[in-house]
BAKE-113628 format. One record per residue (C-alpha): residue number from 1; x, y, z; residue in one letter. Coordinates in nm, 4 decimals. Layout:
<atoms>
@n NUM; u X; v Y; w Z; res A;
...
</atoms>
This chain:
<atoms>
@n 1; u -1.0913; v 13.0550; w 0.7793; res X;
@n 2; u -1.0522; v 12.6723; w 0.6974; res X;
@n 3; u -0.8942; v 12.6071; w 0.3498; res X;
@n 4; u -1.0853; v 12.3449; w 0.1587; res X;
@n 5; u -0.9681; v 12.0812; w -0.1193; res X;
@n 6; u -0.9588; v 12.2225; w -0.4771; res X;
@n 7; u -1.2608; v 12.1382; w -0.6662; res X;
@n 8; u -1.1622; v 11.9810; w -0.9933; res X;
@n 9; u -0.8783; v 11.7745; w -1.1531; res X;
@n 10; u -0.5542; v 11.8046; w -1.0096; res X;
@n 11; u -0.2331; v 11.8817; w -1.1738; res X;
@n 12; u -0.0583; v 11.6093; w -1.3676; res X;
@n 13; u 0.2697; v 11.6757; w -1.1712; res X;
@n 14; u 0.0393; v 11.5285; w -0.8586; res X;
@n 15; u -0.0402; v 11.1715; w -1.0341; res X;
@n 16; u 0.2989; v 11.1127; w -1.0954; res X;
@n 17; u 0.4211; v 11.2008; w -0.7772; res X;
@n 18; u 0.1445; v 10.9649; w -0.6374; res X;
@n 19; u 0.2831; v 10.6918; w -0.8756; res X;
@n 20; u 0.6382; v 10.7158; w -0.7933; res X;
@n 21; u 0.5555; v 10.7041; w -0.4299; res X;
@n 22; u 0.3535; v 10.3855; w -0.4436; res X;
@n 23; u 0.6243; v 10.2238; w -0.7040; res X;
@n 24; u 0.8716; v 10.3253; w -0.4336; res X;
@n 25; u 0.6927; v 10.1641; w -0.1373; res X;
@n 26; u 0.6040; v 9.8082; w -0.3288; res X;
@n 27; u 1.0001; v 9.8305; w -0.4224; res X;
@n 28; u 1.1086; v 9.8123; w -0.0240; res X;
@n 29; u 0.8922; v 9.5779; w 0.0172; res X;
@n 30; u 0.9718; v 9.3686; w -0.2477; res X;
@n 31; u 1.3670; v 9.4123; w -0.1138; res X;
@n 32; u 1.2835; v 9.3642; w 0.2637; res X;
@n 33; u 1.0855; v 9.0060; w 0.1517; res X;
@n 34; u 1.4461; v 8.9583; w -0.0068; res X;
@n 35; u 1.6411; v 9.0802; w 0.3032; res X;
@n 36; u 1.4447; v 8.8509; w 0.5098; res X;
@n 37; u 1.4358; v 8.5236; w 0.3123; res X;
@n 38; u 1.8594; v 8.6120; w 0.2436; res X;
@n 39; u 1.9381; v 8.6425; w 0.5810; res X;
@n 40; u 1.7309; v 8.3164; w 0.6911; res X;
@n 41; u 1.9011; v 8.1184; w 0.4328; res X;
@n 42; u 2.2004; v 8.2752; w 0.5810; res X;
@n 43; u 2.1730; v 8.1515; w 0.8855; res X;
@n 44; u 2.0118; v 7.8432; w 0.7898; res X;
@n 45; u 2.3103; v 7.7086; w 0.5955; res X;
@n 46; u 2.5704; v 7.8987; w 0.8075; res X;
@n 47; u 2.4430; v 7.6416; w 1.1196; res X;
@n 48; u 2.4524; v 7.3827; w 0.9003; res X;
@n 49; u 2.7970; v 7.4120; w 0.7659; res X;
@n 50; u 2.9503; v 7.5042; w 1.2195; res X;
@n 51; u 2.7919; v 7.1314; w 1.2459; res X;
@n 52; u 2.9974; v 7.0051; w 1.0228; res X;
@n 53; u 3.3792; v 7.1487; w 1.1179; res X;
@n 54; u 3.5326; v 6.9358; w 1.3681; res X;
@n 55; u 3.6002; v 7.0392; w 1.6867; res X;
@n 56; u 3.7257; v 6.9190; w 1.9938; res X;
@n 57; u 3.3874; v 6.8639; w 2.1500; res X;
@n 58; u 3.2684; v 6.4969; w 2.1749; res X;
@n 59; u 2.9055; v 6.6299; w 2.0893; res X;
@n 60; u 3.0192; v 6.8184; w 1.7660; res X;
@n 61; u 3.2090; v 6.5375; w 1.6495; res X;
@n 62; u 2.8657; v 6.3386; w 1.5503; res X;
@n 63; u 2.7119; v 6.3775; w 1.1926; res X;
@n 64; u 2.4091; v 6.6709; w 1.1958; res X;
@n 65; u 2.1445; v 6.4866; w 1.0349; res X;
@n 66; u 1.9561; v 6.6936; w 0.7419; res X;
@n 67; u 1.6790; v 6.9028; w 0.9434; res X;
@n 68; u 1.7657; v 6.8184; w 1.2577; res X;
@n 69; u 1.7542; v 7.0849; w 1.5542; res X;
@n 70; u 2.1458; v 7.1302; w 1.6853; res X;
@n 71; u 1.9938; v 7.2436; w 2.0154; res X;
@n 72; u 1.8229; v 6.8995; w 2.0433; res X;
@n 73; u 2.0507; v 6.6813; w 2.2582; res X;
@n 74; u 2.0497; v 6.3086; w 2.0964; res X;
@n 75; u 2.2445; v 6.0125; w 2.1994; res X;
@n 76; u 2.5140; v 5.9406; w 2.0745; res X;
@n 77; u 2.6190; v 5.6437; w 1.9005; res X;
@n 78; u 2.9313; v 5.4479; w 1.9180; res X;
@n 79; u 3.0549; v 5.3530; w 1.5323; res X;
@n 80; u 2.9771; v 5.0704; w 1.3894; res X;
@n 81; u 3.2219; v 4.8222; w 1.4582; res X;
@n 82; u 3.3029; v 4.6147; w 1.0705; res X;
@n 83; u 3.3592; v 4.2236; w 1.1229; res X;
@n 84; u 3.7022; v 4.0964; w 1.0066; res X;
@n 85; u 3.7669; v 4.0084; w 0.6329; res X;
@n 86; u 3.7689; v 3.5812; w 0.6722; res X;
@n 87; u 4.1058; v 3.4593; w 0.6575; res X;
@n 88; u 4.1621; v 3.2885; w 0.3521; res X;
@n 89; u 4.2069; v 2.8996; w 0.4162; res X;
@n 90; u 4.5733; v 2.7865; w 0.2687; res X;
@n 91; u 4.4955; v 2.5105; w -0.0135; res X;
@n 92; u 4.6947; v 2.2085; w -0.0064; res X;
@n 93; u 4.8622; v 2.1177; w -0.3159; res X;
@n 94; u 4.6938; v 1.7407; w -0.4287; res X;
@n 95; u 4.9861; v 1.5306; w -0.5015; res X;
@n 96; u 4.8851; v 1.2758; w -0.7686; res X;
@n 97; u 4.9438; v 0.8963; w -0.6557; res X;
@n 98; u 5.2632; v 0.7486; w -0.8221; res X;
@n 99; u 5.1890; v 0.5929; w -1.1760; res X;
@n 100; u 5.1637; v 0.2337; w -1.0950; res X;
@n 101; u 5.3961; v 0.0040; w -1.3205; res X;
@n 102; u 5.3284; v -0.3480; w -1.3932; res X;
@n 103; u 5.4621; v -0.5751; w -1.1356; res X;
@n 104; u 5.5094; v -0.2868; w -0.8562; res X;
@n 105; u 5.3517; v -0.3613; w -0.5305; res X;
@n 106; u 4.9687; v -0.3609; w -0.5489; res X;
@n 107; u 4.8357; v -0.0259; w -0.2969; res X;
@n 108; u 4.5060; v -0.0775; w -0.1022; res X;
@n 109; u 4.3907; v 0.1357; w -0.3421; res X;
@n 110; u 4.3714; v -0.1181; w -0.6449; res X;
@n 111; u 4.2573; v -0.4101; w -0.4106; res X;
@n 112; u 3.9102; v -0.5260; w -0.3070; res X;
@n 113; u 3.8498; v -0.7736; w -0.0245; res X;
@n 114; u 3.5318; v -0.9240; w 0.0630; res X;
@n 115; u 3.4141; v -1.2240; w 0.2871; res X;
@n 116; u 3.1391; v -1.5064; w 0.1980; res X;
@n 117; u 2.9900; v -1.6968; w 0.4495; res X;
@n 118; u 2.9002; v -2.1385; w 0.3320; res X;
@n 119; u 2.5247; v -2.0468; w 0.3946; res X;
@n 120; u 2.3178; v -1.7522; w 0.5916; res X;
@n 121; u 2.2352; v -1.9409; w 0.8943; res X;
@n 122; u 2.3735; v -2.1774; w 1.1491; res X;
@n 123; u 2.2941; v -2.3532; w 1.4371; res X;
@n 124; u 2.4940; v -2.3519; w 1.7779; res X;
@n 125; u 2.7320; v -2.6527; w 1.7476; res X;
@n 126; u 2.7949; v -2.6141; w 1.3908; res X;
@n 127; u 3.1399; v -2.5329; w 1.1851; res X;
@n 128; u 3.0965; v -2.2405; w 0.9582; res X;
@n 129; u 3.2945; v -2.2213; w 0.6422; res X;
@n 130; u 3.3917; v -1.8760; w 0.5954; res X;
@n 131; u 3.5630; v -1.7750; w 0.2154; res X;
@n 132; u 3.8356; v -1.4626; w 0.1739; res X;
@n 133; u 3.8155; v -1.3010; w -0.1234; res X;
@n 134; u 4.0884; v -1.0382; w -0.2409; res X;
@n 135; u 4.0574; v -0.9221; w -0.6229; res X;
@n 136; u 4.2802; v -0.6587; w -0.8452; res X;
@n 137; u 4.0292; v -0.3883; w -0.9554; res X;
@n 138; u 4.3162; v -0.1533; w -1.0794; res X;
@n 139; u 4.4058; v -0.1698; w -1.4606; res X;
@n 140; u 4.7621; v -0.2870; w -1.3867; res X;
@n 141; u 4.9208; v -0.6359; w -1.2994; res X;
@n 142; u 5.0628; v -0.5776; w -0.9353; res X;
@n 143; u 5.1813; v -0.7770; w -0.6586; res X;
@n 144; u 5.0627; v -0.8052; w -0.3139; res X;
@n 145; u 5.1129; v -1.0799; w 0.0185; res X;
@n 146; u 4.8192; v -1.2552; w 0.0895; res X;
@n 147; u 4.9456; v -1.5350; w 0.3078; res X;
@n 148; u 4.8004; v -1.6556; w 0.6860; res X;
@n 149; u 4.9685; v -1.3773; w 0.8209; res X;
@n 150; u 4.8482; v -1.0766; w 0.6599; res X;
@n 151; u 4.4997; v -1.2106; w 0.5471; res X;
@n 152; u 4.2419; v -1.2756; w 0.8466; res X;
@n 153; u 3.8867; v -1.3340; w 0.9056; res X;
@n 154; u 3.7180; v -1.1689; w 1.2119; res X;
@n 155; u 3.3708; v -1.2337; w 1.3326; res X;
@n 156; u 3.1969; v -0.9332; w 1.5519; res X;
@n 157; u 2.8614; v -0.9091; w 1.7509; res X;
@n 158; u 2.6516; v -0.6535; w 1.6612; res X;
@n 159; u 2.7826; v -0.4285; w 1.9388; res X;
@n 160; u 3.0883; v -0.4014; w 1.7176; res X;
@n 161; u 3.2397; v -0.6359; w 1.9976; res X;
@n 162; u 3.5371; v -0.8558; w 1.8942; res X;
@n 163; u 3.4635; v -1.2494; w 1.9218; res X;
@n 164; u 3.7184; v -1.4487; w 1.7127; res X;
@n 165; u 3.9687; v -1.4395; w 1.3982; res X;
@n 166; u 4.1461; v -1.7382; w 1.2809; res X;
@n 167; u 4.5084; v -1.5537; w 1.3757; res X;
@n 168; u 4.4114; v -1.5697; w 1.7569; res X;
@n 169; u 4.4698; v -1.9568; w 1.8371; res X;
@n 170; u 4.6454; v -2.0220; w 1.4932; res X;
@n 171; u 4.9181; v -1.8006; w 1.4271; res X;
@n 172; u 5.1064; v -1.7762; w 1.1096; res X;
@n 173; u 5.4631; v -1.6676; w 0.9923; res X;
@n 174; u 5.3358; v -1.7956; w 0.5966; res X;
@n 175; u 5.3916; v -1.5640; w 0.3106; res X;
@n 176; u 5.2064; v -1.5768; w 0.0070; res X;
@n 177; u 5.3216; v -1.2764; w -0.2323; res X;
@n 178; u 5.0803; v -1.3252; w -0.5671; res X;
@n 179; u 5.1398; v -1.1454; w -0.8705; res X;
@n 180; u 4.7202; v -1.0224; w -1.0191; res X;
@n 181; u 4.6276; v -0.9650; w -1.3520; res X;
@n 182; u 4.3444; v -0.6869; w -1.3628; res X;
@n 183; u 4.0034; v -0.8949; w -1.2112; res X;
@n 184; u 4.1842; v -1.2105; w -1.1112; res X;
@n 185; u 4.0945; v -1.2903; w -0.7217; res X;
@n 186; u 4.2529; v -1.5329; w -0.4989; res X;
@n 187; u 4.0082; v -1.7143; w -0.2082; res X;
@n 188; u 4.1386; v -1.8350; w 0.0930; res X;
@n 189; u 3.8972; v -2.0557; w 0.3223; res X;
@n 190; u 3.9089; v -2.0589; w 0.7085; res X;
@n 191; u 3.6646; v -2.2929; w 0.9248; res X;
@n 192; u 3.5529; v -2.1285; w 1.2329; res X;
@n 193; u 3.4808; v -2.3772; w 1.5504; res X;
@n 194; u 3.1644; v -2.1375; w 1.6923; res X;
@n 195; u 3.4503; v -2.0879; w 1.9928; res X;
@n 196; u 3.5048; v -1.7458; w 2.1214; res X;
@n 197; u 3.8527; v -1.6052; w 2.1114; res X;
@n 198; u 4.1006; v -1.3537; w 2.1919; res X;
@n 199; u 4.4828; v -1.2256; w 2.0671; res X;
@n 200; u 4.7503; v -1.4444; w 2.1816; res X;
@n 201; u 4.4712; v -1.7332; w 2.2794; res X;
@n 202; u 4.4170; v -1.7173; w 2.6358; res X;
@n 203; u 4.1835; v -1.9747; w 2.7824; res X;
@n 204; u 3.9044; v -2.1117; w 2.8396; res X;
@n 205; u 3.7838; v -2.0379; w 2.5627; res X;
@n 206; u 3.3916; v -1.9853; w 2.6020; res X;
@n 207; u 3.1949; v -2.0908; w 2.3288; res X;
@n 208; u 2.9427; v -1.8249; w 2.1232; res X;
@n 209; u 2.5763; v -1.8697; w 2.1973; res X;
@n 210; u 2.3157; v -1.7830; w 1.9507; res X;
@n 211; u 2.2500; v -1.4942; w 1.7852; res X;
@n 212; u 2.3417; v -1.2440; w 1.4821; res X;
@n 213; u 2.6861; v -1.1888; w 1.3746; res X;
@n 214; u 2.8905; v -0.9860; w 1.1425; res X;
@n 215; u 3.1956; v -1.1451; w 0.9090; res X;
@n 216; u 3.4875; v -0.8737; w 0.8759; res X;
@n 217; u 3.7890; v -1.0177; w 0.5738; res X;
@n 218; u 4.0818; v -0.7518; w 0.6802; res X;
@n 219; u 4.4065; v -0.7866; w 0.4578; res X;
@n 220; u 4.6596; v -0.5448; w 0.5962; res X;
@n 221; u 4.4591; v -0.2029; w 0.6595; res X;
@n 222; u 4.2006; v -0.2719; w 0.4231; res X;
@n 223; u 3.9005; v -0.3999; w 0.5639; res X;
@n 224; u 3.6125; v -0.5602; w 0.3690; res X;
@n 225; u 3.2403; v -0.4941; w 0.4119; res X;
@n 226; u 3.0540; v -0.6974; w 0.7236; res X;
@n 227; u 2.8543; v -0.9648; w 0.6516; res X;
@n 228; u 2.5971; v -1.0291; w 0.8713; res X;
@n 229; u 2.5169; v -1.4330; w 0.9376; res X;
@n 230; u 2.3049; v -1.6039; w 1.2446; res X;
@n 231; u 2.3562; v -1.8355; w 1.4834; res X;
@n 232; u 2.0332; v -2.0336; w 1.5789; res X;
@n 233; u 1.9456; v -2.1875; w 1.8614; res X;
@n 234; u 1.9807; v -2.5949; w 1.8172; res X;
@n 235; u 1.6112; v -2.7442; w 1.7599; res X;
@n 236; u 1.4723; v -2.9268; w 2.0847; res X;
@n 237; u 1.2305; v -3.2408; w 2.0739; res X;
@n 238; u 0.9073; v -3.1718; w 2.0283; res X;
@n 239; u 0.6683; v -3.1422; w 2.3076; res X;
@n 240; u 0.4630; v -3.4917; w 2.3532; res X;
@n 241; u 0.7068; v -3.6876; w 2.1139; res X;
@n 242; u 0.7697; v -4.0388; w 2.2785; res X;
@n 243; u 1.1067; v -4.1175; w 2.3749; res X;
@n 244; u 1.2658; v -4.3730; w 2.1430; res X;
@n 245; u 1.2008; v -4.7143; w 2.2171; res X;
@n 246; u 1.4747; v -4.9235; w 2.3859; res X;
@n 247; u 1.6836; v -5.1747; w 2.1912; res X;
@n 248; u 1.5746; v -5.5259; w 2.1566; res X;
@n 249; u 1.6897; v -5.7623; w 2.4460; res X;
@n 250; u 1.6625; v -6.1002; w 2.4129; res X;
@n 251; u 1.4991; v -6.2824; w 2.6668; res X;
@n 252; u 1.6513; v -6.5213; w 2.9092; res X;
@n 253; u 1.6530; v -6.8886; w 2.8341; res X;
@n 254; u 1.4009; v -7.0762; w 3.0372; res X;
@n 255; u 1.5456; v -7.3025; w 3.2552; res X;
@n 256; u 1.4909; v -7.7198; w 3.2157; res X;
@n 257; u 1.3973; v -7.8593; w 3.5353; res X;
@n 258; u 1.6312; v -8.1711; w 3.6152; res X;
@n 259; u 1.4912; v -8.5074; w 3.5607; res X;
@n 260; u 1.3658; v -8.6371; w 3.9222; res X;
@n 261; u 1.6229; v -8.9384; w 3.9832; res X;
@n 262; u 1.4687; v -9.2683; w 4.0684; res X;
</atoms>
Protein backbone atom coordinates (compact mmCIF):
# COMPACT_ATOMS: atom_id res chain seq x y z
CA UNK A 1 0.00 0.00 0.00
CA UNK A 2 1.83 3.28 -1.15
CA UNK A 3 1.96 5.99 1.61
CA UNK A 4 0.98 9.37 0.27
CA UNK A 5 2.05 13.08 1.38
CA UNK A 6 -0.02 14.51 4.29
CA UNK A 7 -2.72 16.70 3.12
CA UNK A 8 -2.51 19.98 4.93
CA UNK A 9 0.04 22.31 6.66
CA UNK A 10 2.98 20.80 7.97
CA UNK A 11 4.42 21.08 11.36
CA UNK A 12 6.31 24.21 12.27
CA UNK A 13 9.33 22.08 13.48
CA UNK A 14 9.53 21.20 9.42
CA UNK A 15 9.94 25.06 8.22
CA UNK A 16 12.60 25.58 10.42
CA UNK A 17 14.41 22.65 9.70
CA UNK A 18 13.98 23.65 5.96
CA UNK A 19 15.42 27.12 6.92
CA UNK A 20 18.38 26.05 8.77
CA UNK A 21 19.27 23.72 6.00
CA UNK A 22 19.21 26.30 3.25
CA UNK A 23 21.03 29.00 5.71
CA UNK A 24 23.55 26.18 6.14
CA UNK A 25 24.15 25.47 2.43
CA UNK A 26 24.42 29.43 1.27
CA UNK A 27 27.00 29.55 4.43
CA UNK A 28 29.54 26.84 2.62
CA UNK A 29 29.18 28.45 -0.14
CA UNK A 30 29.73 31.70 0.92
CA UNK A 31 33.12 30.10 2.81
CA UNK A 32 34.24 27.93 -0.23
CA UNK A 33 34.00 31.46 -2.56
CA UNK A 34 36.38 32.56 0.42
CA UNK A 35 38.55 29.37 0.37
CA UNK A 36 38.99 29.79 -3.24
CA UNK A 37 39.71 33.51 -3.72
CA UNK A 38 42.28 32.95 -0.21
CA UNK A 39 44.11 30.34 -1.60
CA UNK A 40 44.54 32.13 -5.17
CA UNK A 41 45.77 35.17 -3.53
CA UNK A 42 47.92 32.75 -1.77
CA UNK A 43 49.55 31.57 -4.39
CA UNK A 44 49.41 34.60 -6.34
CA UNK A 45 51.59 36.63 -3.97
CA UNK A 46 53.54 33.56 -2.68
CA UNK A 47 55.07 33.38 -6.62
CA UNK A 48 55.51 36.75 -6.52
CA UNK A 49 57.49 37.14 -3.41
CA UNK A 50 60.07 33.22 -4.72
CA UNK A 51 60.77 35.87 -7.72
CA UNK A 52 62.06 38.12 -5.71
CA UNK A 53 64.70 36.08 -3.18
CA UNK A 54 67.94 35.75 -4.78
CA UNK A 55 69.26 32.75 -5.76
CA UNK A 56 72.06 31.39 -7.42
CA UNK A 57 70.34 31.03 -10.75
CA UNK A 58 71.31 33.61 -13.46
CA UNK A 59 67.51 33.58 -14.56
CA UNK A 60 66.16 34.34 -10.97
CA UNK A 61 68.52 36.99 -10.47
CA UNK A 62 66.43 39.42 -13.00
CA UNK A 63 63.60 41.74 -11.62
CA UNK A 64 59.84 39.89 -12.09
CA UNK A 65 58.04 42.57 -13.69
CA UNK A 66 54.39 43.26 -12.08
CA UNK A 67 52.04 40.63 -14.00
CA UNK A 68 54.40 39.00 -15.77
CA UNK A 69 54.22 35.05 -16.31
CA UNK A 70 57.56 33.46 -14.42
CA UNK A 71 57.17 30.51 -16.80
CA UNK A 72 57.63 32.96 -19.74
CA UNK A 73 61.33 32.85 -20.69
CA UNK A 74 62.48 36.64 -21.56
CA UNK A 75 65.85 37.89 -22.42
CA UNK A 76 67.78 39.01 -20.33
CA UNK A 77 69.33 42.25 -20.09
CA UNK A 78 72.77 43.25 -19.21
CA UNK A 79 72.62 46.47 -16.58
CA UNK A 80 72.81 49.56 -17.60
CA UNK A 81 76.19 50.65 -17.70
CA UNK A 82 76.26 54.73 -15.88
CA UNK A 83 78.81 57.14 -17.78
CA UNK A 84 81.61 58.54 -15.56
CA UNK A 85 81.02 61.68 -13.33
CA UNK A 86 83.28 64.48 -15.67
CA UNK A 87 86.42 65.15 -14.07
CA UNK A 88 86.44 68.43 -12.72
CA UNK A 89 88.94 70.75 -14.74
CA UNK A 90 91.73 72.24 -12.12
CA UNK A 91 91.32 76.24 -12.27
CA UNK A 92 94.36 78.18 -12.55
CA UNK A 93 94.85 80.80 -10.08
CA UNK A 94 94.92 84.45 -12.32
CA UNK A 95 97.91 86.19 -11.09
CA UNK A 96 97.28 89.96 -11.37
CA UNK A 97 100.04 91.86 -13.56
CA UNK A 98 102.56 93.77 -11.28
CA UNK A 99 101.31 97.40 -10.38
CA UNK A 100 103.19 99.45 -12.80
CA UNK A 101 105.19 102.44 -11.12
CA UNK A 102 106.08 105.54 -12.85
CA UNK A 103 109.27 105.28 -14.68
CA UNK A 104 109.36 101.24 -14.64
CA UNK A 105 109.83 99.69 -17.96
CA UNK A 106 106.79 100.17 -20.25
CA UNK A 107 105.15 96.14 -20.95
CA UNK A 108 103.64 95.48 -24.45
CA UNK A 109 100.74 95.70 -22.67
CA UNK A 110 100.60 99.63 -22.22
CA UNK A 111 102.09 100.23 -25.79
CA UNK A 112 100.39 100.68 -29.16
CA UNK A 113 102.27 100.58 -32.46
CA UNK A 114 100.90 101.35 -35.73
CA UNK A 115 102.36 102.08 -39.30
CA UNK A 116 101.24 104.99 -41.88
CA UNK A 117 102.04 104.77 -45.27
CA UNK A 118 103.02 108.84 -47.31
CA UNK A 119 99.92 108.10 -49.58
CA UNK A 120 97.69 104.82 -50.61
CA UNK A 121 99.19 104.17 -53.89
CA UNK A 122 102.45 104.00 -55.72
CA UNK A 123 103.86 103.36 -58.83
CA UNK A 124 106.78 100.82 -59.62
CA UNK A 125 109.96 102.98 -59.43
CA UNK A 126 108.81 105.09 -56.70
CA UNK A 127 110.25 105.60 -52.89
CA UNK A 128 107.57 105.09 -50.35
CA UNK A 129 107.73 106.94 -47.11
CA UNK A 130 106.61 104.69 -44.52
CA UNK A 131 105.90 106.41 -40.65
CA UNK A 132 106.32 104.19 -37.15
CA UNK A 133 104.17 105.09 -34.69
CA UNK A 134 104.53 103.75 -30.97
CA UNK A 135 102.17 105.56 -28.29
CA UNK A 136 101.71 104.99 -24.25
CA UNK A 137 98.01 104.03 -23.83
CA UNK A 138 98.58 102.92 -20.12
CA UNK A 139 97.81 105.58 -17.34
CA UNK A 140 101.43 105.58 -16.13
CA UNK A 141 104.71 107.35 -17.39
CA UNK A 142 107.00 104.29 -18.40
CA UNK A 143 110.01 103.72 -20.31
CA UNK A 144 110.63 101.67 -23.27
CA UNK A 145 113.71 101.31 -26.32
CA UNK A 146 112.58 102.36 -29.45
CA UNK A 147 115.80 102.76 -31.36
CA UNK A 148 116.80 101.17 -35.14
CA UNK A 149 117.29 98.08 -33.53
CA UNK A 150 114.25 97.13 -31.83
CA UNK A 151 111.75 99.19 -33.99
CA UNK A 152 111.28 97.84 -37.73
CA UNK A 153 109.06 98.19 -40.61
CA UNK A 154 108.19 95.05 -42.69
CA UNK A 155 106.31 95.01 -45.92
CA UNK A 156 104.40 91.50 -46.85
CA UNK A 157 102.49 90.27 -50.03
CA UNK A 158 99.26 89.24 -49.54
CA UNK A 159 100.30 85.59 -49.28
CA UNK A 160 101.64 86.63 -45.90
CA UNK A 161 105.09 86.26 -47.79
CA UNK A 162 108.04 88.28 -46.39
CA UNK A 163 109.50 90.99 -48.96
CA UNK A 164 111.59 93.63 -47.09
CA UNK A 165 112.21 95.49 -43.58
CA UNK A 166 114.56 98.28 -43.24
CA UNK A 167 116.85 95.96 -40.63
CA UNK A 168 117.72 93.55 -43.61
CA UNK A 169 120.38 95.73 -45.64
CA UNK A 170 120.66 98.40 -42.79
CA UNK A 171 121.43 97.01 -39.59
CA UNK A 172 121.47 98.84 -36.37
CA UNK A 173 123.23 98.53 -32.89
CA UNK A 174 121.26 102.29 -31.94
CA UNK A 175 119.40 102.54 -28.72
CA UNK A 176 116.80 104.89 -28.12
CA UNK A 177 115.26 104.26 -24.47
CA UNK A 178 112.27 107.14 -24.20
CA UNK A 179 110.63 107.87 -21.12
CA UNK A 180 106.18 108.39 -22.24
CA UNK A 181 103.83 110.35 -20.53
CA UNK A 182 100.24 108.69 -20.87
CA UNK A 183 99.23 109.46 -24.95
CA UNK A 184 102.57 110.88 -25.98
CA UNK A 185 103.85 108.86 -29.28
CA UNK A 186 107.16 108.93 -30.83
CA UNK A 187 107.33 108.47 -35.01
CA UNK A 188 110.15 107.15 -36.60
CA UNK A 189 110.29 107.39 -40.59
CA UNK A 190 111.96 104.75 -42.86
CA UNK A 191 112.09 105.17 -46.85
CA UNK A 192 111.67 101.98 -48.59
CA UNK A 193 113.62 101.65 -52.19
CA UNK A 194 110.58 99.24 -53.84
CA UNK A 195 113.77 96.56 -53.62
CA UNK A 196 113.04 93.16 -52.36
CA UNK A 197 115.01 91.89 -49.42
CA UNK A 198 116.03 89.29 -47.11
CA UNK A 199 117.86 88.87 -43.33
CA UNK A 200 121.46 89.41 -43.43
CA UNK A 201 121.10 91.08 -47.19
CA UNK A 202 122.05 88.57 -49.60
CA UNK A 203 122.09 89.63 -53.22
CA UNK A 204 120.83 90.49 -55.99
CA UNK A 205 118.42 91.97 -54.71
CA UNK A 206 115.29 91.69 -57.15
CA UNK A 207 113.17 94.51 -57.26
CA UNK A 208 109.09 94.24 -56.28
CA UNK A 209 106.77 94.39 -59.25
CA UNK A 210 103.34 95.70 -58.97
CA UNK A 211 100.75 94.82 -56.96
CA UNK A 212 99.01 95.01 -53.32
CA UNK A 213 100.97 95.04 -50.24
CA UNK A 214 100.62 94.98 -46.56
CA UNK A 215 102.81 97.45 -44.03
CA UNK A 216 103.61 95.45 -40.66
CA UNK A 217 105.42 98.28 -37.66
CA UNK A 218 106.82 95.36 -35.15
CA UNK A 219 108.60 96.84 -31.95
CA UNK A 220 109.94 93.91 -30.00
CA UNK A 221 106.98 91.20 -29.95
CA UNK A 222 104.36 93.56 -30.48
CA UNK A 223 103.23 93.79 -33.85
CA UNK A 224 100.99 96.56 -35.27
CA UNK A 225 97.97 96.13 -37.54
CA UNK A 226 98.78 95.63 -41.59
CA UNK A 227 98.25 98.23 -43.72
CA UNK A 228 97.46 97.43 -46.98
CA UNK A 229 99.08 99.96 -49.87
CA UNK A 230 99.51 99.27 -53.90
CA UNK A 231 102.01 99.25 -56.16
CA UNK A 232 100.86 100.33 -59.74
CA UNK A 233 102.08 99.57 -62.75
CA UNK A 234 104.15 102.78 -64.27
CA UNK A 235 101.79 104.59 -66.98
CA UNK A 236 102.92 103.81 -70.71
CA UNK A 237 102.54 106.37 -73.71
CA UNK A 238 99.52 106.49 -75.12
CA UNK A 239 98.66 104.58 -78.16
CA UNK A 240 98.95 106.97 -81.45
CA UNK A 241 100.82 109.80 -79.44
CA UNK A 242 103.69 111.14 -81.78
CA UNK A 243 107.07 110.73 -80.63
CA UNK A 244 108.60 114.02 -79.50
CA UNK A 245 110.06 116.03 -82.04
CA UNK A 246 113.88 116.12 -82.37
CA UNK A 247 115.93 119.08 -81.13
CA UNK A 248 116.66 121.95 -83.34
CA UNK A 249 119.87 121.56 -85.53
CA UNK A 250 121.17 124.24 -87.17
CA UNK A 251 121.83 123.96 -90.62
CA UNK A 252 125.15 123.88 -92.31
CA UNK A 253 126.65 127.04 -93.66
CA UNK A 254 126.43 127.23 -97.39
CA UNK A 255 129.54 127.23 -98.91
CA UNK A 256 130.99 130.56 -101.08
CA UNK A 257 132.24 129.45 -104.28
CA UNK A 258 135.89 130.93 -104.83
CA UNK A 259 136.22 133.86 -107.05
CA UNK A 260 137.35 132.43 -110.65
CA UNK A 261 141.06 133.94 -110.89
CA UNK A 262 141.81 135.88 -114.00
Amino acid sequence: MLETEPLGPLPPEIYRRRRFLALGVGALVIVIVIAVVVVVFTNSTGGDSAGTQPTTSAAASSPQLPGANPEVKTPILPPAQQSPAPTPTPVEAVVPPPVLKEGDDCPDSTLAVKGITSQPDYVVGDQPKFTMVVTNIGLVACQRDVGAAVLAAYVYGLDNNRLWSNLDCAPSNETLVKTFNPGEQVTTEVTWTGMGSAANCPLPRQPIGPGTYNLVVQLGNLRSATVPFVLAEPAAAGAGEAPPAPADVPAPAEETPAPAGN
